[in-house]
C-alpha positions as CSV (number, residue, x, y, z in Angstrom):
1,X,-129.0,0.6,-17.0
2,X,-130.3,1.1,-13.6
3,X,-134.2,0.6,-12.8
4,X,-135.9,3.4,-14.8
5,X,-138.8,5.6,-13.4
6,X,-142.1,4.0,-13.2
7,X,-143.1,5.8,-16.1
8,X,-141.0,4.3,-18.6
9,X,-142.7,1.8,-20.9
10,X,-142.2,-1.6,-20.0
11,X,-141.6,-2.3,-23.7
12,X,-139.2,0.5,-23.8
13,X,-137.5,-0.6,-20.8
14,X,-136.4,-3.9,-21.9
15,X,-135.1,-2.8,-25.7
16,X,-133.6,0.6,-24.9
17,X,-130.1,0.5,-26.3
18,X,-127.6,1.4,-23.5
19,X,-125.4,4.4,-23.4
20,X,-122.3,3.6,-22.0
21,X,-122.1,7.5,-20.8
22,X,-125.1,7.8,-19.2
23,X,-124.1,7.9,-15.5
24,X,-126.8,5.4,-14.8
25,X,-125.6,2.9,-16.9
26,X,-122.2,3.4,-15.6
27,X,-123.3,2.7,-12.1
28,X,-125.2,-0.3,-13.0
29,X,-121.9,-2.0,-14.7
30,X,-120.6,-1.2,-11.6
31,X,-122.9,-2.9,-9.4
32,X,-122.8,-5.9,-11.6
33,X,-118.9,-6.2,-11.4
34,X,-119.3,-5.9,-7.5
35,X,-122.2,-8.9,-7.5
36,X,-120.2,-10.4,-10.3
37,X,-117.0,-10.8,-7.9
38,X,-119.0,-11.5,-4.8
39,X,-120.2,-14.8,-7.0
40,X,-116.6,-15.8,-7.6
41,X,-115.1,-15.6,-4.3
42,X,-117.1,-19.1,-3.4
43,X,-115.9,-21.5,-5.9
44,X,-112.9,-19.7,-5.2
45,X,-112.4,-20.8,-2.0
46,X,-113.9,-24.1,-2.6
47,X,-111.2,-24.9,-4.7
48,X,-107.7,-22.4,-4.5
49,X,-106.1,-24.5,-1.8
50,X,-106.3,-27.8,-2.9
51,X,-103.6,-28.0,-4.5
52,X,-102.0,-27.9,-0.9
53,X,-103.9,-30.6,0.7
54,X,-101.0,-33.3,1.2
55,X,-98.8,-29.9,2.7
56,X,-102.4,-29.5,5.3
57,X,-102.2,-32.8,6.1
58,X,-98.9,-32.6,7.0
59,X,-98.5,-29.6,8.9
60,X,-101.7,-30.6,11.0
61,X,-100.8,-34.1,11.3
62,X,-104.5,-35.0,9.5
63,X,-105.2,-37.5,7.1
64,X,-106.1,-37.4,3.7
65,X,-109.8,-37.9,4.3
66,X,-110.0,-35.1,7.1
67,X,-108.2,-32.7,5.1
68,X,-110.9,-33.2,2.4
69,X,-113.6,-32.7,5.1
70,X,-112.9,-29.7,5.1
71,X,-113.7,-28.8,2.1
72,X,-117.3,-30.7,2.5
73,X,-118.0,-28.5,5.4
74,X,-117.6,-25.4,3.4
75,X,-119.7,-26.7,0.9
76,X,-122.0,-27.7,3.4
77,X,-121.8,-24.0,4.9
78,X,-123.0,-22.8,1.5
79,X,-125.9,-24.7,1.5
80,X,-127.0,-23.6,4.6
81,X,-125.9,-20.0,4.5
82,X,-128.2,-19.9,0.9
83,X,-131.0,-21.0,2.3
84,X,-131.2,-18.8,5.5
85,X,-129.8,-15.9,4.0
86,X,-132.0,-15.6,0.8
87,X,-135.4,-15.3,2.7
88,X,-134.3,-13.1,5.4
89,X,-133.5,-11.2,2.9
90,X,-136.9,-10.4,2.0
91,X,-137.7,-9.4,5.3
92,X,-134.9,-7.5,6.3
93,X,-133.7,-6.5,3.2
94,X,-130.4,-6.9,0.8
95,X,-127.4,-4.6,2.1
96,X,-127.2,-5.3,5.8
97,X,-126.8,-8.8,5.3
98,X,-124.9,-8.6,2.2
99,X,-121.9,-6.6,4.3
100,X,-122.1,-8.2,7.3
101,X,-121.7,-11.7,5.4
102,X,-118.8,-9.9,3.4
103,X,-117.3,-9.2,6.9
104,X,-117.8,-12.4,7.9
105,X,-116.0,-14.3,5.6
106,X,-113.4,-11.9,5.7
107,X,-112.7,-13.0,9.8
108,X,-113.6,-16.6,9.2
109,X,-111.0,-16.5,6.4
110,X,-108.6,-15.3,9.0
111,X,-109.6,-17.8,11.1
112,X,-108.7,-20.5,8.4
113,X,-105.2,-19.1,7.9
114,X,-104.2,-19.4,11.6
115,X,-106.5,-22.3,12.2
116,X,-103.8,-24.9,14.9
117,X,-105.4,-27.9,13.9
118,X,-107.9,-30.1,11.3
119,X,-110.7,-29.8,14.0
120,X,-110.9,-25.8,14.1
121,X,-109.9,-25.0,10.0
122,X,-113.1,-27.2,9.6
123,X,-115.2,-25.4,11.8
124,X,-113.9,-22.4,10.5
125,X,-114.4,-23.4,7.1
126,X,-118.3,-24.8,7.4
127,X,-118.8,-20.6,9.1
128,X,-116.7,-19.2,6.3
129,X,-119.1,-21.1,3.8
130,X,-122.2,-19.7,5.9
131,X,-121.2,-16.1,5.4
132,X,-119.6,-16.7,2.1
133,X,-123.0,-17.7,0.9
134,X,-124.5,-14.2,1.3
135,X,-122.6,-13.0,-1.7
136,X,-124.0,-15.5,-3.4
137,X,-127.8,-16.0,-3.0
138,X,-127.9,-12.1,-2.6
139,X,-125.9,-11.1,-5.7
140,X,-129.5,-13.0,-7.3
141,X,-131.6,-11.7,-5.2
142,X,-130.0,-7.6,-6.0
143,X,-130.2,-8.5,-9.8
144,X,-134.0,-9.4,-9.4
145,X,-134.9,-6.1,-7.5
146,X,-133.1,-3.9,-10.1
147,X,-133.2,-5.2,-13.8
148,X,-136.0,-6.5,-15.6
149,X,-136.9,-7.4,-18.8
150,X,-134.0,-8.6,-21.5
151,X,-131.6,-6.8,-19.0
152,X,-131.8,-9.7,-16.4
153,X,-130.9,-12.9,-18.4
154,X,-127.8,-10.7,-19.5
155,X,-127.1,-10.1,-16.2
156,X,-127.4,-13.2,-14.9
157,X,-125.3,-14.7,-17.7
158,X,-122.4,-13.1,-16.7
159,X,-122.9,-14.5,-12.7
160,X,-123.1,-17.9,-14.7
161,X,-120.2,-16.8,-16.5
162,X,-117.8,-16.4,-13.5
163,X,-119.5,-19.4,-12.0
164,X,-118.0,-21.5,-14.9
165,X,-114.6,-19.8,-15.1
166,X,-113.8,-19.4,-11.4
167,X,-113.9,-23.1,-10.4
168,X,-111.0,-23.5,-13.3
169,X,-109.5,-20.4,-12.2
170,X,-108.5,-21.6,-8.6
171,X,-106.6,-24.4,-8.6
172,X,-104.0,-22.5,-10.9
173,X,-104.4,-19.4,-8.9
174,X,-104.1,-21.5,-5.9
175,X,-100.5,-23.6,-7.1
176,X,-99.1,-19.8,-7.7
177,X,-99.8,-19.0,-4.6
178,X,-98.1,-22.3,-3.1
179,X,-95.1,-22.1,-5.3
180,X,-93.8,-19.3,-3.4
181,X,-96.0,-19.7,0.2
182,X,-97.6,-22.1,2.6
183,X,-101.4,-23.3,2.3
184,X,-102.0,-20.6,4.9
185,X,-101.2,-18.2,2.1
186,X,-104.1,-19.1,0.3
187,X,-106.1,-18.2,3.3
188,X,-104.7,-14.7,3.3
189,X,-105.3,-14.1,0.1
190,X,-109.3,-14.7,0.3
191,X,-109.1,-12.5,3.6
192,X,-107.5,-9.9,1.1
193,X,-110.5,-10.6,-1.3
194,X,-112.8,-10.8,1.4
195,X,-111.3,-6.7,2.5
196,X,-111.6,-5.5,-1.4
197,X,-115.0,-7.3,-1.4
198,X,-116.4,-5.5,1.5
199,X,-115.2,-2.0,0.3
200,X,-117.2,-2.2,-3.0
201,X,-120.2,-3.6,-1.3
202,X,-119.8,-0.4,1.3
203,X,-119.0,1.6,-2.3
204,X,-121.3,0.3,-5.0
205,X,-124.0,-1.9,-3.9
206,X,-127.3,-0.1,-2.2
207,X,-130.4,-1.1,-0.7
208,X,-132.4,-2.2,-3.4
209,X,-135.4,-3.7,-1.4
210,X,-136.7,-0.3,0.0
211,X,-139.0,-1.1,3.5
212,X,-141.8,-0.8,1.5
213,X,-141.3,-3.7,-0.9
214,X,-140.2,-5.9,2.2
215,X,-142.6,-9.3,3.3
216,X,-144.9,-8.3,6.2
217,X,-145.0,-10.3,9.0
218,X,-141.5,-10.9,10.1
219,X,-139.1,-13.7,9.4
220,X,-141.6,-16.2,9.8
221,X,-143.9,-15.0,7.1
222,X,-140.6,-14.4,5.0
223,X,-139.4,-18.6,5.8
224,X,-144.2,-19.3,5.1
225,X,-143.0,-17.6,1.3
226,X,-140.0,-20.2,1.0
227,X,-142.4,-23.0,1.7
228,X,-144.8,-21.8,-0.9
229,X,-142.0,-21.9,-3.7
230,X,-141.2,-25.4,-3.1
231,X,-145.2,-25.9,-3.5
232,X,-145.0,-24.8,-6.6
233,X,-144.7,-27.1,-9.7
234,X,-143.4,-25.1,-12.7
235,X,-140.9,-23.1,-10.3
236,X,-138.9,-26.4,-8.7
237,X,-139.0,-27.6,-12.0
238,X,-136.6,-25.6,-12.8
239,X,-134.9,-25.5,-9.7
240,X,-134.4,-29.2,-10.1
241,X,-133.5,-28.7,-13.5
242,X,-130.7,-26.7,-12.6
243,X,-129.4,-28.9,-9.7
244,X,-129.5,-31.8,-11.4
245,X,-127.2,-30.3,-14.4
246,X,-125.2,-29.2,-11.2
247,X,-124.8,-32.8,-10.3
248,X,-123.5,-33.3,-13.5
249,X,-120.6,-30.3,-13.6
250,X,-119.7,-31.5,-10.2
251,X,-119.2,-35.4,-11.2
252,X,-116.9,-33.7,-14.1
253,X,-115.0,-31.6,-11.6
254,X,-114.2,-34.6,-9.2
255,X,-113.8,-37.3,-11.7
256,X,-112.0,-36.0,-14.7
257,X,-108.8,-35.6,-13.7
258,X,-108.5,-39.2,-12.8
259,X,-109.8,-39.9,-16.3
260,X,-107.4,-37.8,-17.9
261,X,-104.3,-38.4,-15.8
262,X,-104.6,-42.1,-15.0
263,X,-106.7,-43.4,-17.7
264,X,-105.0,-41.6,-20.6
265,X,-101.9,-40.5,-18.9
266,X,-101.5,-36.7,-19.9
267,X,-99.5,-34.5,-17.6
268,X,-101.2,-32.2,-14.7
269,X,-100.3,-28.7,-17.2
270,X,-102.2,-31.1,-20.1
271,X,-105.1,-31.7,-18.1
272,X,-105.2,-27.6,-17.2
273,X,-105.5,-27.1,-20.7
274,X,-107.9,-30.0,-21.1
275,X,-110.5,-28.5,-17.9
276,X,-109.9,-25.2,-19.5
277,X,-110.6,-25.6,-22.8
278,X,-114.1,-27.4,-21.7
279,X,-114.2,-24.3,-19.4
280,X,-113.7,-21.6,-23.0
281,X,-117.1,-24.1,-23.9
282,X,-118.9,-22.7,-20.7
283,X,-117.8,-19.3,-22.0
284,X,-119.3,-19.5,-25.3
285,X,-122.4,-21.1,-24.5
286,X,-123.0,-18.2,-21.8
287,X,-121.9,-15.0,-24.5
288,X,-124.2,-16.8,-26.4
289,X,-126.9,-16.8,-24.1
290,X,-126.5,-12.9,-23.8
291,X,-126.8,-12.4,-27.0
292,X,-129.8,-14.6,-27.8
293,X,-132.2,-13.7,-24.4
294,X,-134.3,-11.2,-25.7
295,X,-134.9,-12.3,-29.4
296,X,-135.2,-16.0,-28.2
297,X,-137.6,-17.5,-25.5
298,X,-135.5,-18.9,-22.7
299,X,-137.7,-21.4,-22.4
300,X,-136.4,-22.8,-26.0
301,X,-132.7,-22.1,-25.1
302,X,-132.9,-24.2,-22.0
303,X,-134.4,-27.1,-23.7
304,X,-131.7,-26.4,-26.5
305,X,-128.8,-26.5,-23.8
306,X,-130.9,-29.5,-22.0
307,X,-130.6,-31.9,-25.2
308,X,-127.0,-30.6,-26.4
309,X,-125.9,-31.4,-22.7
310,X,-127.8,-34.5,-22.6
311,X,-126.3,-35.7,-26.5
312,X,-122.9,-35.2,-24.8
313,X,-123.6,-37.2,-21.9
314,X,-125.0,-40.2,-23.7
315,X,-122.1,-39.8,-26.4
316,X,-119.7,-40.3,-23.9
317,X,-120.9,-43.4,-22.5
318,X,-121.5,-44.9,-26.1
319,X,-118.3,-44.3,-26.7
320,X,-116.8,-46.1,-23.8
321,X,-119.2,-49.0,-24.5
322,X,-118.2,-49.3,-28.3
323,X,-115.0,-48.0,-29.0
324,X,-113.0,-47.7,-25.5
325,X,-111.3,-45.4,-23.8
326,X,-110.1,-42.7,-25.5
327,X,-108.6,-39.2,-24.9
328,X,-109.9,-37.0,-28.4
329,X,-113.6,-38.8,-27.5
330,X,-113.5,-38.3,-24.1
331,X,-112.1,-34.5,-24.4
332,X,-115.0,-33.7,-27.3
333,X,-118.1,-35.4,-25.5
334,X,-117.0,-33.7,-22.4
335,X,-116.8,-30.2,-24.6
336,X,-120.0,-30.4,-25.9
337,X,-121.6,-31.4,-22.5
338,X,-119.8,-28.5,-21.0
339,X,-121.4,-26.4,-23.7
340,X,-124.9,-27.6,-22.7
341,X,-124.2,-26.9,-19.2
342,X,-123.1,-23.1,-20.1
343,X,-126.3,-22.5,-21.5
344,X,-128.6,-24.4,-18.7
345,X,-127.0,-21.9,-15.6
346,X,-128.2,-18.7,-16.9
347,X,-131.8,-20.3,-18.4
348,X,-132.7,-21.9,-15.0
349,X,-131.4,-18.6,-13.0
350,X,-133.5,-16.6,-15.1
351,X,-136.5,-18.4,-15.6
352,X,-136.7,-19.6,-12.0
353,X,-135.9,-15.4,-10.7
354,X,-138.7,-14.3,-12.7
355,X,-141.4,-16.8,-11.2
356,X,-140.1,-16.3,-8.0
357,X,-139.9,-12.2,-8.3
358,X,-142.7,-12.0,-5.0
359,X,-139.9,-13.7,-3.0
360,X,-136.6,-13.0,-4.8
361,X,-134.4,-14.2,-1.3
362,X,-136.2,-16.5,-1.4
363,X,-136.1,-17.8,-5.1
364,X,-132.4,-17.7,-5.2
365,X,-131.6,-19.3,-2.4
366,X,-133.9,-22.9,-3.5
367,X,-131.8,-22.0,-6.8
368,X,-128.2,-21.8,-5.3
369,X,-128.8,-24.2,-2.3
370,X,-130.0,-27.2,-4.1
371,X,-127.7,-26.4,-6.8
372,X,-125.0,-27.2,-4.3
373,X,-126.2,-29.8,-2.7
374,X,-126.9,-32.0,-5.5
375,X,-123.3,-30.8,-6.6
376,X,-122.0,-31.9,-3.3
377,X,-123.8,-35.3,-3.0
378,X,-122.3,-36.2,-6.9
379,X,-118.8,-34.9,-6.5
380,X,-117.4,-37.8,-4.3
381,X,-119.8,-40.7,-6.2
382,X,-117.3,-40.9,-9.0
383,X,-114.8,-42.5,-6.9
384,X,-117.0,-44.7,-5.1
385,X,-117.6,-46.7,-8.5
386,X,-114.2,-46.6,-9.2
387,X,-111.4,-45.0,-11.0
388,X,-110.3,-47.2,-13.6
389,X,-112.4,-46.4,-15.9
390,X,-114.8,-43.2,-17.2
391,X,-117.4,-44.9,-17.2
392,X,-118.6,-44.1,-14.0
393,X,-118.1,-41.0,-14.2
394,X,-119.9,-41.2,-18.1
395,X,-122.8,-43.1,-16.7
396,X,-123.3,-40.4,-13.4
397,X,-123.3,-37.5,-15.6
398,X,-126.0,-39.3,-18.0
399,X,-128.4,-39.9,-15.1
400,X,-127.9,-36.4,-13.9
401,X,-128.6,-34.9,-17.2
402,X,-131.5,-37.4,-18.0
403,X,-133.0,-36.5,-14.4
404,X,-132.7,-32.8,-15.3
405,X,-134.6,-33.3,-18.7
406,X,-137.2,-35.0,-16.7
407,X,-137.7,-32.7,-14.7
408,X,-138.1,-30.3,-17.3
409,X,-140.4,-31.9,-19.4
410,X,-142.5,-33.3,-15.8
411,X,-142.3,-30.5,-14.0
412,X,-141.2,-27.2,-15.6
413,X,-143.0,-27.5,-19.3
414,X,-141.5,-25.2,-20.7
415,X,-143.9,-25.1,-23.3
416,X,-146.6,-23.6,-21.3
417,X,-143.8,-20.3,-21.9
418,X,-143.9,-19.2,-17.8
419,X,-140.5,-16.7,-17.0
420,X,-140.6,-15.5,-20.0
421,X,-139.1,-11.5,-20.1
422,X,-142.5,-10.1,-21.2
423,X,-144.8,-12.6,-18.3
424,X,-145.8,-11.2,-15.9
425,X,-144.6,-11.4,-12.4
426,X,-147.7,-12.9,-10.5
427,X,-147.3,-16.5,-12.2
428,X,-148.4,-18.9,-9.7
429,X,-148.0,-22.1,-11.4
């Protein structure tokens, strides 16, 4: 349901069965479908047109490595466009920049689709990533001001949710589209998304940071707010926790098809199946999440999801080390690693939200900006050890989780119970 009045009981508040006939309730689904589908459209267009890169490189006369800058510059673009968008945010509130990023994306995508050469598609690309980011980090930043209580880590389970299922989504969606277009298509079709996007912002999503509630001082207090997050211990605990388990999906994404095409020689369709089905894990793990936030601490379900992504990990690489290469081994660790993962998105999203509720922009853009950029600095290391093997890819994923769980246990303690539902919001750990 939406924010109840001030006089409901906090208690109330947070176990309050919801009536899917109230009005209110129908307007929150609402809003979360719109910030639901603003989180997809990114790893959207990260990954719809790859499928088309050889026909890019073609058609632009580029090589293989410049058609793939392109997609680091719009991962590039939504690391920036996180981190400056969240905490203006807090000063200038959620809406305005929330449409005219929507906007934005729309025209850069444009841009993209007509772009005459490598040189402007990956300038357009790194802006489209800026103002795609705004759906993003604010999408966070909207849940925060609205929900609290149990209500949030539902919430913010479904954004992890989409996150897990959109990255799988786009390559298929993306070779539909190229079986009866051009790469440009692809382009059109997130300017269409970019359109529909805009019109449920306009529609469904208000203000929910009334001037009121804003950071004094201007931007630069807003940017002095960010600075004090990454000063605090417990809070980039978590945020490290969650982009170091980042750096893990990402070295999956990059690596495994290699693994499962070259190494074990099943087709492209078999290896959809295979990312999918490890995908259906993400799923489960995050309907399980809903279902368990509120009767269980998050703080236990992210060190749950912490060790069952870490017992993957290391079974993987024992595996290799022992019994070889092979594909039911390699397919199950990676399941139950992609289980782990499912669980750790919404935990760390949660958690970190709620200790960074003074500063919401703020807080979700150290979430979602690091979260990219240790994604980003892990995708391409798979290939640089190699590809004739798994184990590199094994043995990155096993630091990255082992790094997260440090983190945790160093930094976050989740013992000491901070983010919890039923804290309060002036932790200052």
């Amino acid at each position: 349901m939406v924010s109840p009045s001030p006089s409901t009981p906090a208690a109330a508040r947070a176990t309050a069965p919801a009536d899917s006939t109230d009005p209110s309730h129908r307007t929150a689904v609402a809003l979360v479908a719109v910030l639901a589908a603003l989180t997809a459209v990114a790893p959207l267009a990260t990954d719809m047109y790859v499928p088309g890169f050889p026909a890019m490189g073609d058609t632009l006369g580029a090589s293989s490595s410049a058609v793939q800058l392109t997609m680091t510059a719009f991962l590039a673009g939504l690391v920036v466009g996180q981190l400056l968008i969240g905490p203006l945010s807090d000063s200038l509130g959620r809406r305005g920049l929330l449409l005219s990023g929507t906007a934005a994306f729309t025209v850069f995508s444009v841009a993209c689709a007509i772009a005459p050469n490598i040189g402007v598609l990956t300038g357009a690309r790194f802006l489209q990533g800026v103002s795609g980011a705004a759906g993003m980090v604010l999408a966070r930043a909207v849940l925060t001001d609205r929900f609290q209580g149990a209500e949030l880590p539902r919430y913010f389970a479904v954004l992890s949710q989409i996150m897990g299922v959109a990255p799988v989504a786009a390559p298929v969606l993306g070779g539909v589209i190229l079986a009866v277009s051009t790469w440009r298509a692809v382009f059109v079709v997130l300017t269409v998304m970019g359109g529909l996007l805009l019109l449920g912002v306009i529609r469904k999503v208000p203000e929910t940071l009334p001037p009121e509630r804003r950071h004094p001082g201007g931007i630069t207090n807003t940017f002095r707010a960010m600075g004090a997050l990454l000063g605090r211990r417990t809070f980039m605990g978590y945020v490290l926790v969650l982009a170091f388990i980042s750096a893990a999906l990402f070295a999956y994404i990059s690596g495994s098809s290699f693994v499962f095409e070259n190494l074990h020689g099943v087709s492209a369709t078999t290896y959809s199946l295979i990312f999918a089905s490890n995908a259906v894990a993400m799923l489960i793990a995050g309907a399980a999440f809903s279902q368990l936030a509120g009767r269980v601490r998050l703080n236990n379900l992210l060190v749950g999801a912490v060790a069952v992504a870490a017992v993957g990990a290391l079974a993987q690489v024992l595996l290799v080390l022992t019994v070889g290469e092979t594909l039911a081994g390699t397919w199950i660790t990676l399941f139950i690693t992609a289980g782990g993962i499912g669980m750790v998105f919404p935990s760390t999203l949660s958690i970190g939200q709620a200790l960074g509720r003074n500063a919401p922009g703020a807080a979700s853009a150290l979430l979602g900006g690091l979260q990219f950029l240790f994604g980003a600095l892990a995708a391409p290391l798979v290939g640089v050890f190699g590809e004739g093997s798994s184990l590199p890819m094994a043995v990155i994923m096993l630091i990255a989780v082992a790094a997260a769980g440090v983190a945790l246990v160093g930094l976050a303690r989740p013992w000491e119970g901070q983010g919890e539902p039923t804290a309060t919001a002036t932790e200052t750990a």
